[in-house]
PyMOL Python script that loads the backbone (N, CA, C, O; Angstrom):
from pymol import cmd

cmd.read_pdbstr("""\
ATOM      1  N   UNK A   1     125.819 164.651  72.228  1.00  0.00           N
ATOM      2  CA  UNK A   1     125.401 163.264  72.200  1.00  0.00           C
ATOM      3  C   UNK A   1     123.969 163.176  72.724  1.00  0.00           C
ATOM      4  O   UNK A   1     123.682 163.736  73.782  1.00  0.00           O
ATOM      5  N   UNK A   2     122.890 162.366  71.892  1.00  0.00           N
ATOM      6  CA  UNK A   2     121.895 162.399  72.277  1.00  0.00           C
ATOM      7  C   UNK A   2     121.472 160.849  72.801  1.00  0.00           C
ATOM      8  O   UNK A   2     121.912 159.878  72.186  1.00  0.00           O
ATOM      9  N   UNK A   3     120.849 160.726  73.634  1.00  0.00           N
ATOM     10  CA  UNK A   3     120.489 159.489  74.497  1.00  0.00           C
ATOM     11  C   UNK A   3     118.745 158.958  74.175  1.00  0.00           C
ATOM     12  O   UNK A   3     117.770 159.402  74.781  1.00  0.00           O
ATOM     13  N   UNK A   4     118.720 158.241  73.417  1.00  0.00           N
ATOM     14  CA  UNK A   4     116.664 158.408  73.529  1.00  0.00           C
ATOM     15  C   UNK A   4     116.385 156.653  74.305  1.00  0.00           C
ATOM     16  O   UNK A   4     117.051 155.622  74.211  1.00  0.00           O
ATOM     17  N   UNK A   5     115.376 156.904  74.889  1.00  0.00           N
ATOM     18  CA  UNK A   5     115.419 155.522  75.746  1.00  0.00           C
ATOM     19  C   UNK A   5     113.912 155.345  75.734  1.00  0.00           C
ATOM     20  O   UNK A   5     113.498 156.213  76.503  1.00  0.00           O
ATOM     21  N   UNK A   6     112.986 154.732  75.301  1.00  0.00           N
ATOM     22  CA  UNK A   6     111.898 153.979  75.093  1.00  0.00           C
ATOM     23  C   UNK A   6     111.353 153.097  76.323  1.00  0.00           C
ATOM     24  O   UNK A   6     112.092 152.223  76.778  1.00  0.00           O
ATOM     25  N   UNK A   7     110.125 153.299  76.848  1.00  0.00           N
ATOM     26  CA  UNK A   7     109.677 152.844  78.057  1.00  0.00           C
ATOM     27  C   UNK A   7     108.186 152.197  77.869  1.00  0.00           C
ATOM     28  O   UNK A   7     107.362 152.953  77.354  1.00  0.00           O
ATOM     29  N   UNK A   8     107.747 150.887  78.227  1.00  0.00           N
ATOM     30  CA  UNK A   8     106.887 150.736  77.692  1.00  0.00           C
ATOM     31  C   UNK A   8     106.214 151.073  79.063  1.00  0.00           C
ATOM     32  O   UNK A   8     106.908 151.154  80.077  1.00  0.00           O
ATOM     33  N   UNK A   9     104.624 151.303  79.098  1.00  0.00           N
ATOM     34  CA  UNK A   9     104.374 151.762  80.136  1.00  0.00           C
ATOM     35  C   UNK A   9     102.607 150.667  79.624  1.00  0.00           C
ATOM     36  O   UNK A   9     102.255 150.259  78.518  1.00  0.00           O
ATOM     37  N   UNK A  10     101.923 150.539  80.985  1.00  0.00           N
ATOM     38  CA  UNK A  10     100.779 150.221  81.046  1.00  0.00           C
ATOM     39  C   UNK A  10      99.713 151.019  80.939  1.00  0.00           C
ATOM     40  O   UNK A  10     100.180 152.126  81.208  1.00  0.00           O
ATOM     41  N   UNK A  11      98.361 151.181  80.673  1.00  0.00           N
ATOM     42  CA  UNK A  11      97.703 151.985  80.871  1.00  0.00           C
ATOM     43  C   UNK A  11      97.507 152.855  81.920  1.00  0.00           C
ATOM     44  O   UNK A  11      97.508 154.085  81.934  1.00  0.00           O
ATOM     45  N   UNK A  12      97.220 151.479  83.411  1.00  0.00           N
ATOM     46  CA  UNK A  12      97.311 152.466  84.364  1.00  0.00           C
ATOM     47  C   UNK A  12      98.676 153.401  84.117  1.00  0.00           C
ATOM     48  O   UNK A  12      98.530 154.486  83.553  1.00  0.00           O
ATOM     49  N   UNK A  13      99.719 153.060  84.454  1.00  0.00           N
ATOM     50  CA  UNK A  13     100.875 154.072  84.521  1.00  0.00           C
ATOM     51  C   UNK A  13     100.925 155.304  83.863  1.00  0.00           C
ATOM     52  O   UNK A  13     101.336 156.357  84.352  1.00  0.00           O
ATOM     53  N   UNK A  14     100.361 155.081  82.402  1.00  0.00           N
ATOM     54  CA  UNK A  14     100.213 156.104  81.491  1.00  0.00           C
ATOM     55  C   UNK A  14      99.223 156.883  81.858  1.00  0.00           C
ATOM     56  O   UNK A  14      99.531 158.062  81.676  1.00  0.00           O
ATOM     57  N   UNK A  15      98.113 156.741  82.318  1.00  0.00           N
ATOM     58  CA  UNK A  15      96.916 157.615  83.091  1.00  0.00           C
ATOM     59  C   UNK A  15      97.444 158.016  83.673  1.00  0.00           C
ATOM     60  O   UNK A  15      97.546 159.180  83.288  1.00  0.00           O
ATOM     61  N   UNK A  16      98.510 157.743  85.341  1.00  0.00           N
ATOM     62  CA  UNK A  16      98.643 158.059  86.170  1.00  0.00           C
ATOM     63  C   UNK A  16      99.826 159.355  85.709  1.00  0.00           C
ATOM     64  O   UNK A  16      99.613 160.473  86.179  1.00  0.00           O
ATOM     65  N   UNK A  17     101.040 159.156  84.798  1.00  0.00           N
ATOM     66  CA  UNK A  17     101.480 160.249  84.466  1.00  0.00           C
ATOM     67  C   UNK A  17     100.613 161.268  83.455  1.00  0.00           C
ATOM     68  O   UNK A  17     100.874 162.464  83.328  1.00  0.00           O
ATOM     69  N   UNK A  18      99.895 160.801  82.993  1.00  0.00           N
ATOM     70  CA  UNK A  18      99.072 161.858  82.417  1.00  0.00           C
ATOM     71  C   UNK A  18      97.926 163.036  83.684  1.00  0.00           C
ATOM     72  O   UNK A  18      97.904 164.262  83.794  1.00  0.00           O
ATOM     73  N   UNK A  19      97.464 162.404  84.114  1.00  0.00           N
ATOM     74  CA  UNK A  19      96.875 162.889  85.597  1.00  0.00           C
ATOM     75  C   UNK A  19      98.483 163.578  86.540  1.00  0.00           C
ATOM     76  O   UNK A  19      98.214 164.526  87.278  1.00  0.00           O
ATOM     77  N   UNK A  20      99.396 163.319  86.529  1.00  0.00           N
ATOM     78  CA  UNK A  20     100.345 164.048  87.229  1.00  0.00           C
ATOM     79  C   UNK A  20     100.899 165.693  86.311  1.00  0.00           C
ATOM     80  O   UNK A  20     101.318 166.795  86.665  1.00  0.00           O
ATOM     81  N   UNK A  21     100.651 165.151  85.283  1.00  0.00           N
ATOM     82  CA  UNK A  21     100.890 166.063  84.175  1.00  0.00           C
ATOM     83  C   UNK A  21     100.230 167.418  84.068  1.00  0.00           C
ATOM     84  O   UNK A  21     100.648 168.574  84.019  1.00  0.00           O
ATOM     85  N   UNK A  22      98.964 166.804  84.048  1.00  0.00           N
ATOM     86  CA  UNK A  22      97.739 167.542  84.036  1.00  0.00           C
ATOM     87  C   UNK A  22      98.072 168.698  85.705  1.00  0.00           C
ATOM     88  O   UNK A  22      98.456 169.867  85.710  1.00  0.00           O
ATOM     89  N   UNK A  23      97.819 168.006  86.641  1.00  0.00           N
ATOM     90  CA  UNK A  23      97.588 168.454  87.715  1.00  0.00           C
ATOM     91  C   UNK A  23      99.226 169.454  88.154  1.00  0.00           C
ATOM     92  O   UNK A  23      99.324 170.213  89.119  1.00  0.00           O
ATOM     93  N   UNK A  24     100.318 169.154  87.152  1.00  0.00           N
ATOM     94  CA  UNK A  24     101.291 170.238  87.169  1.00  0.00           C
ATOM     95  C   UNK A  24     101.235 171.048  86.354  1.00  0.00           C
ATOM     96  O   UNK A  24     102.176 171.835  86.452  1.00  0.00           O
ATOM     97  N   UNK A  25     100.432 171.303  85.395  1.00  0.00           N
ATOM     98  CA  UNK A  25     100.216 172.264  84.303  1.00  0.00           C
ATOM     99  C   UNK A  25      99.328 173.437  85.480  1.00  0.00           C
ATOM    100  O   UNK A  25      99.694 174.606  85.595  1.00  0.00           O
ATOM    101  N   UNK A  26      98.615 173.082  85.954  1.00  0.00           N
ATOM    102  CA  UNK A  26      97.422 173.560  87.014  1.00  0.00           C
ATOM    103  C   UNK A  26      98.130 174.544  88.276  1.00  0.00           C
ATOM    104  O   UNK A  26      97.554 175.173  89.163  1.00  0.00           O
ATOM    105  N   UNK A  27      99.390 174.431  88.024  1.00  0.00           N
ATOM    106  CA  UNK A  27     100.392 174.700  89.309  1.00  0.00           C
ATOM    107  C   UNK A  27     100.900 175.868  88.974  1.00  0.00           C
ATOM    108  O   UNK A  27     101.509 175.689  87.919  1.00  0.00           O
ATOM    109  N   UNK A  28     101.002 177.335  89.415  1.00  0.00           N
ATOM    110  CA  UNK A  28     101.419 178.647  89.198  1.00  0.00           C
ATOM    111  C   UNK A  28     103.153 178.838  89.310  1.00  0.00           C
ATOM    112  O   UNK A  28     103.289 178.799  90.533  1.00  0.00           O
ATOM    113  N   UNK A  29     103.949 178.942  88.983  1.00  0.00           N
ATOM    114  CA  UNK A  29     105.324 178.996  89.256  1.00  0.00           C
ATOM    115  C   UNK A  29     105.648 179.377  90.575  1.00  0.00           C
ATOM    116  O   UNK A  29     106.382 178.714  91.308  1.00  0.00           O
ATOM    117  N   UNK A  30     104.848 180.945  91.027  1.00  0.00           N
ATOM    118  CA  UNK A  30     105.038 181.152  92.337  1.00  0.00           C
ATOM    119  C   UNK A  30     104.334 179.951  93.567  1.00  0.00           C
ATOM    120  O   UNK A  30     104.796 179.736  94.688  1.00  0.00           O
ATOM    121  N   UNK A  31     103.456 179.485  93.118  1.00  0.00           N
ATOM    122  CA  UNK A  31     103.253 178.170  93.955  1.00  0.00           C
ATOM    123  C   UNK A  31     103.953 177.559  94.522  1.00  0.00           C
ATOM    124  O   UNK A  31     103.907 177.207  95.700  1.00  0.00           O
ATOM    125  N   UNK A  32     104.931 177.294  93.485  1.00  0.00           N
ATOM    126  CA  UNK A  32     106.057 176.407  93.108  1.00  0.00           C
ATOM    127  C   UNK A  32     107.225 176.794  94.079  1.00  0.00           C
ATOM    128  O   UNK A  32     107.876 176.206  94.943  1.00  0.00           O
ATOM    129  N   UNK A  33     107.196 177.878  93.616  1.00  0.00           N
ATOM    130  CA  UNK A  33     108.902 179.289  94.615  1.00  0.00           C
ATOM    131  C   UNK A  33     108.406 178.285  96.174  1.00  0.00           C
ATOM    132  O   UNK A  33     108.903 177.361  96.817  1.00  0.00           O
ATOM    133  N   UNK A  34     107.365 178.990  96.234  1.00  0.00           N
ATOM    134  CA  UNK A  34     106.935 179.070  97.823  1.00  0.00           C
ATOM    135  C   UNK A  34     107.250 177.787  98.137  1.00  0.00           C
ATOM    136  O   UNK A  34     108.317 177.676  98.741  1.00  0.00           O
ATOM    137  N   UNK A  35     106.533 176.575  97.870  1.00  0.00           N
ATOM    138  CA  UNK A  35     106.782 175.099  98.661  1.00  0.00           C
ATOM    139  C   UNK A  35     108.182 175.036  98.747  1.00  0.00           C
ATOM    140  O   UNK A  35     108.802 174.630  99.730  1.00  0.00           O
ATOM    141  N   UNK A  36     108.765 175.529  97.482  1.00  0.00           N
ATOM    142  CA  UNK A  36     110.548 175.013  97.978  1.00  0.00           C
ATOM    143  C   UNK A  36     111.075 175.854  99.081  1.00  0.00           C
ATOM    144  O   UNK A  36     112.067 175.521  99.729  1.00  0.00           O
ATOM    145  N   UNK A  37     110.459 176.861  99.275  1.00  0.00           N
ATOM    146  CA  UNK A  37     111.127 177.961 100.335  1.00  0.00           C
ATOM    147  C   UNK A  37     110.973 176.967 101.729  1.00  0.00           C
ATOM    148  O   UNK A  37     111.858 176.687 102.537  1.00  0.00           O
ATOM    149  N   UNK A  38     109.784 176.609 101.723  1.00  0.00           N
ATOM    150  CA  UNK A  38     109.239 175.872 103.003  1.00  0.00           C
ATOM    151  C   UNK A  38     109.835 174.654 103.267  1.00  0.00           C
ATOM    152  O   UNK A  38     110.082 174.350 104.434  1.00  0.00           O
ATOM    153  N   UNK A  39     110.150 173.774 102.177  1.00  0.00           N
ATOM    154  CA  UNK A  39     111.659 172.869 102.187  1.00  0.00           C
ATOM    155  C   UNK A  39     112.204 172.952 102.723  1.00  0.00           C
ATOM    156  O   UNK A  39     112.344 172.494 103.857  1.00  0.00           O
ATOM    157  N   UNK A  40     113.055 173.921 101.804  1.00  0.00           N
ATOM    158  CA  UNK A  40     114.367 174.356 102.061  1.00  0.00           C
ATOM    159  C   UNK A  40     114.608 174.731 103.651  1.00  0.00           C
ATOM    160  O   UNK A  40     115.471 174.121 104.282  1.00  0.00           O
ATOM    161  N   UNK A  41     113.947 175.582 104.166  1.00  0.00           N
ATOM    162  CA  UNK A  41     113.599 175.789 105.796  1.00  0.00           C
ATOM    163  C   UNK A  41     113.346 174.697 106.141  1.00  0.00           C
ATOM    164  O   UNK A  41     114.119 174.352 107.035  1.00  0.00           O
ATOM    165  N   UNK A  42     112.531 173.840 105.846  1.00  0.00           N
ATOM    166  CA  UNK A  42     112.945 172.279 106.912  1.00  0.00           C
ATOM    167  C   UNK A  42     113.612 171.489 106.820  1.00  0.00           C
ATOM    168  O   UNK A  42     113.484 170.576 107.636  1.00  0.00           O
ATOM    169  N   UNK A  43     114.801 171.376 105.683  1.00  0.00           N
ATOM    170  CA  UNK A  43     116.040 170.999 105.282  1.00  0.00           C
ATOM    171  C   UNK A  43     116.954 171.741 106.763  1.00  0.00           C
ATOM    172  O   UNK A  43     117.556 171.221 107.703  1.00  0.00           O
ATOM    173  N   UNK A  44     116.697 173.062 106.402  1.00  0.00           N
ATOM    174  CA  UNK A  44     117.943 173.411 107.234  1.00  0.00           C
ATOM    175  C   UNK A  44     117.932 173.344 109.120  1.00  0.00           C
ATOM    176  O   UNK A  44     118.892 173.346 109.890  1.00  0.00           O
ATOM    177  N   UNK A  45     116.426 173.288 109.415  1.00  0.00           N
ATOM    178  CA  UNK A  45     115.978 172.327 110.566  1.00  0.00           C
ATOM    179  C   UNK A  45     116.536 171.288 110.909  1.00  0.00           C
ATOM    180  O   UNK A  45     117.214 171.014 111.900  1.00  0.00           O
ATOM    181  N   UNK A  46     116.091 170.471 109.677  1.00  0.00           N
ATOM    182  CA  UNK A  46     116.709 169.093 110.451  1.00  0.00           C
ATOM    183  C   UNK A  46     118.139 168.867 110.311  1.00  0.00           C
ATOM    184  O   UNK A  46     118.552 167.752 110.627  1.00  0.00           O
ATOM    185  N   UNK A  47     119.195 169.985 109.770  1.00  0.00           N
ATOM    186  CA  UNK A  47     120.262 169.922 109.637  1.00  0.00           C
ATOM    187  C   UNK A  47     121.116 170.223 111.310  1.00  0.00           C
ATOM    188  O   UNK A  47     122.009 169.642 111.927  1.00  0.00           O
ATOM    189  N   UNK A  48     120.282 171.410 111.552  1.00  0.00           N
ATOM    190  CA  UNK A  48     120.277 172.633 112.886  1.00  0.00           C
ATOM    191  C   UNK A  48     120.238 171.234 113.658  1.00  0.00           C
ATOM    192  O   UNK A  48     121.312 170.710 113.955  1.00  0.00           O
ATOM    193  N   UNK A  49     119.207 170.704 113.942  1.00  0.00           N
ATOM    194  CA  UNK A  49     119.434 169.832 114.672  1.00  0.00           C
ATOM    195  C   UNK A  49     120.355 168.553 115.251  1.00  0.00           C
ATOM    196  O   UNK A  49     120.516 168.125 116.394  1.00  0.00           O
ATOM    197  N   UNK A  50     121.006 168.041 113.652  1.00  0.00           N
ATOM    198  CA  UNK A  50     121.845 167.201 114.010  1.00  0.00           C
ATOM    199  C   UNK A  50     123.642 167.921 114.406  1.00  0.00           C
ATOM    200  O   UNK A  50     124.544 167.166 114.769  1.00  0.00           O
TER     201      UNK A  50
END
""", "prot")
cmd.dss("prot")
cmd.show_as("cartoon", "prot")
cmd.util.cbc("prot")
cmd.orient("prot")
């Protein structure tokens, strides 16, 4: 089953995901690994703590 859903968007908005777009194309996968590692470790911090 396929779902398609239509969004009208403003210019700004549409810049602004286009500029988010852009600036994740720019992003290395291992970049990527790493920040979640560093998350994930302060996920389990503030878990430790409570």
């Amino acid at each position: 089953m396929e779902v398609r859903i239509m969004v009208m968007l403003s210019d700004d908005e549409a810049a602004l995901i286009k500029a988010i777009l852009i600036a994740l194309r720019g992003i290395k996968t291992q970049e990527i690994d790493r920040a979640l590692v560093i998350l994930s470790k302060n996920d389990r911090r503030q878990i430790d703590r409570s």
